[in-house]
C-alpha positions in Angstrom: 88.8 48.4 76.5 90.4 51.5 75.2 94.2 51.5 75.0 95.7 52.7 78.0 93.1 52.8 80.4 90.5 49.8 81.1 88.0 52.0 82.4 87.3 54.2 79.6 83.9 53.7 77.9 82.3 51.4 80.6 79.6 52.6 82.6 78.1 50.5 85.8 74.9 50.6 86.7 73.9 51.4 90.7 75.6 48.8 93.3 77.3 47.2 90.6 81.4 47.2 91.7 84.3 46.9 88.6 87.8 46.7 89.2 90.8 47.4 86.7 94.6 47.4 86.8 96.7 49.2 84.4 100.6 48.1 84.4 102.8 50.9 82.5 106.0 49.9 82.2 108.3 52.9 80.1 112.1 53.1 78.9 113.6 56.0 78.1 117.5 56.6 76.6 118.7 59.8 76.4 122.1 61.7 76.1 123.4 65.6 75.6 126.2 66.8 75.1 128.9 68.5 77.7 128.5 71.1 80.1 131.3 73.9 80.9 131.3 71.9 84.6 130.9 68.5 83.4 133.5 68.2 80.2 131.8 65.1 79.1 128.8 63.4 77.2 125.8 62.7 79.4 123.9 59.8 78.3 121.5 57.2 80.6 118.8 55.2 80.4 115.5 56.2 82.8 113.0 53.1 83.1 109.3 53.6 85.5 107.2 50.9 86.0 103.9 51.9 87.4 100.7 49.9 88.5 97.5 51.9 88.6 94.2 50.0 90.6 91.3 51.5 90.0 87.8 50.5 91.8 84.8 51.9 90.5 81.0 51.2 92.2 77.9 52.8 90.2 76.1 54.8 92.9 73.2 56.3 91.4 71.5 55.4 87.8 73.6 57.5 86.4 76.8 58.4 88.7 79.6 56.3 88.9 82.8 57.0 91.8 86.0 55.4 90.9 89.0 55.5 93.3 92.2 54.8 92.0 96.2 55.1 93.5 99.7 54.7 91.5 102.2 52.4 92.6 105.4 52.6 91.0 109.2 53.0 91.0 111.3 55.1 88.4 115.0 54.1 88.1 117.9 56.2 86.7 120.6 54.3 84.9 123.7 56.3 84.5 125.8 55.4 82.0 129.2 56.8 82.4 132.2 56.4 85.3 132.5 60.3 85.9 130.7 62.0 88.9 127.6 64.5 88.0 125.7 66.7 89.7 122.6 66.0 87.5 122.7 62.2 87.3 123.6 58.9 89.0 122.2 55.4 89.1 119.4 56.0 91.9 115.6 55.3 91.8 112.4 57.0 93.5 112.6 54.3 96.7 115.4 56.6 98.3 115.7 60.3 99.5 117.7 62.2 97.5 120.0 65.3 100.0 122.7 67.6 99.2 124.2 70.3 100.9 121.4 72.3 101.0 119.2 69.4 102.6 116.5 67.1 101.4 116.0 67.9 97.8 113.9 64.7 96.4 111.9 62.6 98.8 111.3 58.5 97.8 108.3 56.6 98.2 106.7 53.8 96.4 103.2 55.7 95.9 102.3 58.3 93.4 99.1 60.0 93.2 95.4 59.5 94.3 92.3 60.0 92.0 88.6 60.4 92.8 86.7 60.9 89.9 83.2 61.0 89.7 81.3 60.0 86.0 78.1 61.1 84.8 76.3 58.8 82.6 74.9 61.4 80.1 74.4 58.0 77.5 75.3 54.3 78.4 73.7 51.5 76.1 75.0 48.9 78.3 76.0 45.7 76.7 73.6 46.6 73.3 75.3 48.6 70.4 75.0 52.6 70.6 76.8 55.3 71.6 78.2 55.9 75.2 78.7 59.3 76.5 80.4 60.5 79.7 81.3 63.5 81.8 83.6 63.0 84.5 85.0 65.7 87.3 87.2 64.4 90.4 90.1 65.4 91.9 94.2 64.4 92.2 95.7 64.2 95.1 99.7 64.3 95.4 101.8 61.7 97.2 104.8 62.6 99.1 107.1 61.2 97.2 108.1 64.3 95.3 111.3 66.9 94.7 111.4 69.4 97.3 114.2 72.2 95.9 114.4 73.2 92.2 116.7 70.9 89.9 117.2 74.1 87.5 118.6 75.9 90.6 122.3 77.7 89.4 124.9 80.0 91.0 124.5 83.5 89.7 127.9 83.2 88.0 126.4 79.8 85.8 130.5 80.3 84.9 131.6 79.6 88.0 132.9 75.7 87.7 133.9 75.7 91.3 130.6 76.7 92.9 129.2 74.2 90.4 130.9 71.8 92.4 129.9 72.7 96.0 127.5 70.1 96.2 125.1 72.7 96.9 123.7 72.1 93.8 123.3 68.2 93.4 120.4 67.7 92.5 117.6 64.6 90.9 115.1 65.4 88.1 112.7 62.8 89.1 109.9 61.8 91.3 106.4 59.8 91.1 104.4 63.1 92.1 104.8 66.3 91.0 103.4 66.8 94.8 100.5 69.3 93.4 96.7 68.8 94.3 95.1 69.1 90.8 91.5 68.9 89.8 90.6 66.9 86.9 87.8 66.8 84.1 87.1 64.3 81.5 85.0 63.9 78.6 84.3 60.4 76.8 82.0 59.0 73.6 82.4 56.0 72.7 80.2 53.5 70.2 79.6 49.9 70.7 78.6 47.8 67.4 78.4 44.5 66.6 80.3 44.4 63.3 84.0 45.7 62.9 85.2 48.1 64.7 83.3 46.9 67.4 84.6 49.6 69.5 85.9 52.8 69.0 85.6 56.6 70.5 87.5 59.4 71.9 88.3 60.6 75.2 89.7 63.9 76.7 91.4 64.7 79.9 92.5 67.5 81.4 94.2 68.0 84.3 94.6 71.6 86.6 97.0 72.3 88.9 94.9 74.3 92.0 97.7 75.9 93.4 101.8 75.6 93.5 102.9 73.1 96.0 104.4 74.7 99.6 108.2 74.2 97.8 107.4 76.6 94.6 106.5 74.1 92.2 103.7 74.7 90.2 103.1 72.2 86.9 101.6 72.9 83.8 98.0 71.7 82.6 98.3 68.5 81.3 96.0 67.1 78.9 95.4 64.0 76.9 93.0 63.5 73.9 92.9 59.7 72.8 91.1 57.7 70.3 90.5 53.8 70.3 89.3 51.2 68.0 88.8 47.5 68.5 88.2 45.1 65.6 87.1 41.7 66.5 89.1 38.6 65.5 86.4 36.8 63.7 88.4 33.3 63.9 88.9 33.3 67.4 87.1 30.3 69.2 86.6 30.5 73.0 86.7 26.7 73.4 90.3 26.8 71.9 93.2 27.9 73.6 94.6 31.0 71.4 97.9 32.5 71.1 96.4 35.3 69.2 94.0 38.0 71.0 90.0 37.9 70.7 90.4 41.4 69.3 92.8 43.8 67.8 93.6 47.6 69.5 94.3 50.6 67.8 95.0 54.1 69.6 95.8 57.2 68.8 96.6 60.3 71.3 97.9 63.3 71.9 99.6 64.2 75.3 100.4 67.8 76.0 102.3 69.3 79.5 102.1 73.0 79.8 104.8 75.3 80.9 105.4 74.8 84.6 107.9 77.1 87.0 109.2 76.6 90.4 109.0 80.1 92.3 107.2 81.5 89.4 110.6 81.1 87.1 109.6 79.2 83.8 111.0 75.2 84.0 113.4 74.4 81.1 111.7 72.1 79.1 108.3 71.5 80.9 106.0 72.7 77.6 105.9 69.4 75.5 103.8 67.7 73.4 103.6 64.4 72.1 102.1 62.1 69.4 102.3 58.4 70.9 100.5 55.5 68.7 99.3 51.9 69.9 98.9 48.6 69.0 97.7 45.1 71.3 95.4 42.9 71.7 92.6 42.0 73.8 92.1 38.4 75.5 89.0 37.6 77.6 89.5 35.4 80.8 87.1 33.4 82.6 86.8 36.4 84.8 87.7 39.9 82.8 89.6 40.7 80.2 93.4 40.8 79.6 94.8 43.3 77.3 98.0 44.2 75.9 99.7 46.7 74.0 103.1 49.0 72.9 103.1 52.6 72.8 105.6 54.3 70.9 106.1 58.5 71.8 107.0 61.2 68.6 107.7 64.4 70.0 106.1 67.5 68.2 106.9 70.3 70.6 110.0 70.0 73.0 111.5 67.2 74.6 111.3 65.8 78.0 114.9 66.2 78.9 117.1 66.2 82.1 118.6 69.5 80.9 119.0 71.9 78.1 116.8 72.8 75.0 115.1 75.5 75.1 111.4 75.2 73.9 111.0 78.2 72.5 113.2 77.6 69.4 114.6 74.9 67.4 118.1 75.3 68.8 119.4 72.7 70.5 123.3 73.7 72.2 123.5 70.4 74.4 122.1 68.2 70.9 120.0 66.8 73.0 118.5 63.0 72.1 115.8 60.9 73.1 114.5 57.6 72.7 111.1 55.9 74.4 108.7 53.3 74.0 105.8 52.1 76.6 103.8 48.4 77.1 101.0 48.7 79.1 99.1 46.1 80.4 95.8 45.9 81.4 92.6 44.0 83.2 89.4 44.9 83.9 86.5 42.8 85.7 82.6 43.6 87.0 83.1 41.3 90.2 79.5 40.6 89.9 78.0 41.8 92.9 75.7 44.5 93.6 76.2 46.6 97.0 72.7 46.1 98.6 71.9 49.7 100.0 72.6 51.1 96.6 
């Protein structure tokens, strides 16, 4: 049960049917510094909670499908009495309009997944290695921004056009409202001495095409390592506070540039370093797991405005704070789908 996601490095055999749920929960403070328009600091605190269900059913020997759609909410806490164009204390449930009409559109779904796995290696329950291929495809809720945030007068100057309301804007959303496709690779080994567990995986994901309102993301990748060392005083006939097993992770989490009508987006190239710790409990059906993740930015910052990427100046001193628990389960319901 990697960190993160509690279906990488399991394979299911044909008719066989696995369910998981991953809970992300994620708290982010930030603050910058005054703007000509807005003489004051800036400084909030952005929370999203996100559910991700997955279902996966092994179709052929060596083909797996899994289906999987996010379900979340992300909530702006504005910290400060004075008005701003950029910030408030909203969350992704509502519509978002100004002047100009609807620029961010709520929902409580984010994106769709089908991803298909190939089983170049799978050992089962026995030790070895496990190797995968996966290809699928994401496809974008509605619940997305609909005019560019980064949208200014041509005079950037010009307080009073600032303050129009033609340019009220929100940063956030649960979709990026892009269909993307989506490649994976995984290798994982499975022992029966410490680590018990441990591997790599890689995913990438490739925007197809900008959205019909300009916006075109970056690729986005993610590269992660696990390891699981079993608690060897752990008794299953006991109740235990402490887990069956230990997790460690590892991963690095890039976003490349993206642009809204082909213009560059300030700040969109990032890259992170985020570390994890938890623990693994089994259940009489599944496996519970636990863990925190703590982000370390090494290129850029994911900020509501400001830096600029290319350079290590910062005019706004822009700062940022985050930390992530995600919690996960993961169960083979035991039956086997008979035309399979």
């Amino acid at each position: 049960m990697p960190v993160g996601n509690t279906s990488q490095g399991v394979g299911i055999f044909p008719g066989e049917v696995m369910i998981n749920f991953d809970g992300n929960f994620q708290s982010i403070v930030w603050s910058h510094d005054e703007l000509p328009y807005e003489p004051f600091v800036h400084k909030g605190l952005l929370n999203s909670f996100t559910l991700n269900p997955r279902i996966t059913v092994g179709l052929f020997e060596r083909l797996n499908i899994t289906i999987s759609q996010v379900i979340g909410i992300r909530k702006m806490r504005w910290d400060s009495n004075q008005p701003s164009i950029h910030h408030r204390t909203e969350d992704t449930t509502t519509d978002f309009i100004n002047n100009s009409g609807l620029q961010a559109r709520g929902g409580f779904l984010g994106d769709s997944r089908f991803q298909f796995k190939y089983l170049y290696k799978d050992v089962g329950m026995k030790e070895g290695s496990r190797i995968f291929f996966g290809a699928g495809l994401v496809i974008p809720s509605k619940a997305i921004l609909l005019q560019d945030p980064f949208n200014s007068p041509e005079d950037i100057n010009d307080i009073d056009e600032w303050n129009t309301g033609d340019y009220d804007h929100r940063h956030f959303s649960l979709s990026n409202g892009v269909y993307q496709s989506s490649f994976e690779f995984q290798i994982f080994n499975k022992r029966f001495s410490n680590p018990i567990f441990y591997g790599f995986a890689f995913n990438i994901d490739i925007p197809i095409e900008a959205n019909k309102y300009g916006y075109l993301p970056g690729i986005n990748y993610n590269l992660s390592s696990s390891m699981i060392f079993e608690r060897k005083s752990y008794q299953e006939n006991k109740f235990n506070v402490l887990p069956m097993a230990f997790l460690y992770g590892l991963s690095i989490i890039g976003f490349e540039e993206a642009s809204w009508e082909g213009s560059p987006t300030p700040n969109s190239k990032t890259k992170m370093l985020v570390p994890s710790i938890g623990g693994v409990w089994p259940t009489q059906k599944g496996s519970f797991s636990l863990s925190i993740q703590k982000p370390f930015f090494v290129e850029g910052k994911l900020v509501m405005v400001g830096a600029d990427d290319s350079s290590f100046e910062d005019p706004l001193n822009n700062k940022i704070d985050a930390f992530e628990v995600v919690l996960g389960y993961r169960r083979n319901l035991g039956y086997i789908i008979p035309w399979l």
